[in-house]
C-alpha positions as CSV (number, residue, x, y, z in Angstrom):
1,X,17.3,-0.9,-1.0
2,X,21.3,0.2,-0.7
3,X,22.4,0.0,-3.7
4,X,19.4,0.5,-5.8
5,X,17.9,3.6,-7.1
6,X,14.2,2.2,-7.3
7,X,11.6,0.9,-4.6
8,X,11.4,-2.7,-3.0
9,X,8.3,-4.4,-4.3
10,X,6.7,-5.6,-1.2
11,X,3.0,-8.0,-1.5
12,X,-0.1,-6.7,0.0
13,X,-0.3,-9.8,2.4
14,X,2.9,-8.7,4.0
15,X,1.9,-5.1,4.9
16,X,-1.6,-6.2,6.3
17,X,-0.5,-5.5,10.3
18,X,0.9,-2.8,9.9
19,X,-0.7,0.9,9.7
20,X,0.0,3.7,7.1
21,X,3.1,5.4,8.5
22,X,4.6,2.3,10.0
23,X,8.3,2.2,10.4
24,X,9.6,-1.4,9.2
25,X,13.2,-3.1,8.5
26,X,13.2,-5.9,5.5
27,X,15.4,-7.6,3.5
28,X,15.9,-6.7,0.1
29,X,16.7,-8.9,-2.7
30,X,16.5,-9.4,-6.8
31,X,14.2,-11.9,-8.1
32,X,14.6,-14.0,-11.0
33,X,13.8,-10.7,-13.1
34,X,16.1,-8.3,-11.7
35,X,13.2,-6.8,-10.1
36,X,14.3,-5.5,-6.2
37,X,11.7,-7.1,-3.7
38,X,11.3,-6.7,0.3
39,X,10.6,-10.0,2.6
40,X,11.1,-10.1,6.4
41,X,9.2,-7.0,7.5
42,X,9.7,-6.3,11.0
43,X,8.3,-3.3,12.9
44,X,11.1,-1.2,14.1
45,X,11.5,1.7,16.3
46,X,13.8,4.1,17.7
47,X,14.9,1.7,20.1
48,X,16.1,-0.2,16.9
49,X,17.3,2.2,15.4
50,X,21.9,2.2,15.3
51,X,24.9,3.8,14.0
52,X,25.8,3.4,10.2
53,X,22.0,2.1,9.7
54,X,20.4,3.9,7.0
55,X,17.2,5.2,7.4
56,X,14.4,7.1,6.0
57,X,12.6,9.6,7.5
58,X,8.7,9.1,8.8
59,X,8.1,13.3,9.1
60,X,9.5,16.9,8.1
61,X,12.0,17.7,10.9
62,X,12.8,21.7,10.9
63,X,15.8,22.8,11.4
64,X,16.3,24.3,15.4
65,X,19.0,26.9,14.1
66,X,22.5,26.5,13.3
67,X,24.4,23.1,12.9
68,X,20.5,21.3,12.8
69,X,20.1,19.2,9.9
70,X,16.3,20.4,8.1
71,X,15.0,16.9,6.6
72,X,11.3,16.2,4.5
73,X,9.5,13.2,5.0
74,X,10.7,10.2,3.0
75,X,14.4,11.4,3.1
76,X,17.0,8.7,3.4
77,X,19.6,9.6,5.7
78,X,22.4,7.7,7.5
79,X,23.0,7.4,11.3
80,X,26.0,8.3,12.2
81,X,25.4,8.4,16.3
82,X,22.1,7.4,18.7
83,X,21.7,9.9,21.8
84,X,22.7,8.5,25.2
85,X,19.9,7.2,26.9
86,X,21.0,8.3,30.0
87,X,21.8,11.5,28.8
88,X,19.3,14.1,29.4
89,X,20.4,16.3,26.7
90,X,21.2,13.3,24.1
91,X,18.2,11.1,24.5
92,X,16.0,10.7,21.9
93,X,18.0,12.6,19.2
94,X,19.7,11.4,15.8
95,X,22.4,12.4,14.2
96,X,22.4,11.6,11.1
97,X,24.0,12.5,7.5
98,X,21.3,13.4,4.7
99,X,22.1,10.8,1.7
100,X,21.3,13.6,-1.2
């Protein structure tokens, strides 16, 4: 969760439809113990996906070359601009800012 430097707590019952590697949004919050929790899981996608979101990373991207951002999986990065769909050479890519 922003803000936090630990993992949301989220119950078995509310991860039982989705599969390992799922990409979900949640909201975060602190319980009566301080303790950071996730409710609200939504299965999210690219599509879902917009600038100034913060994100974290479902695989190992390489970097292409020069000026490519190299990211492992499980990094947290932000979005800083979507690809235009109807830009051949834009869609589909992220650019994004690794949050080291």
């Amino acid at each position: 969760a922003t803000g936090y430097d630990v993992d949301a707590f989220v119950h078995r019952s509310q991860v039982l439809d989705f599969s390992h590697g799922s990409a979900v949004r949640f909201q975060a919050y602190l319980d009566c113990n301080q303790k950071v929790k996730a409710r609200n899981l939504q299965s999210t996608g690219l599509d879902d996906v917009v600038g100034g979101a913060i994100t974290v990373t479902r695989k190992a991207v390489e970097s292409l070359g020069e000026g490519y951002l190299a990211v492992g999986m499980g990094a947290e990065v932000q979005v800083l601009y979507v690809g235009d769909e109807g830009d051949g050479e834009e869609h589909g890519w992220l650019y994004v800012l690794d949050c080291l």
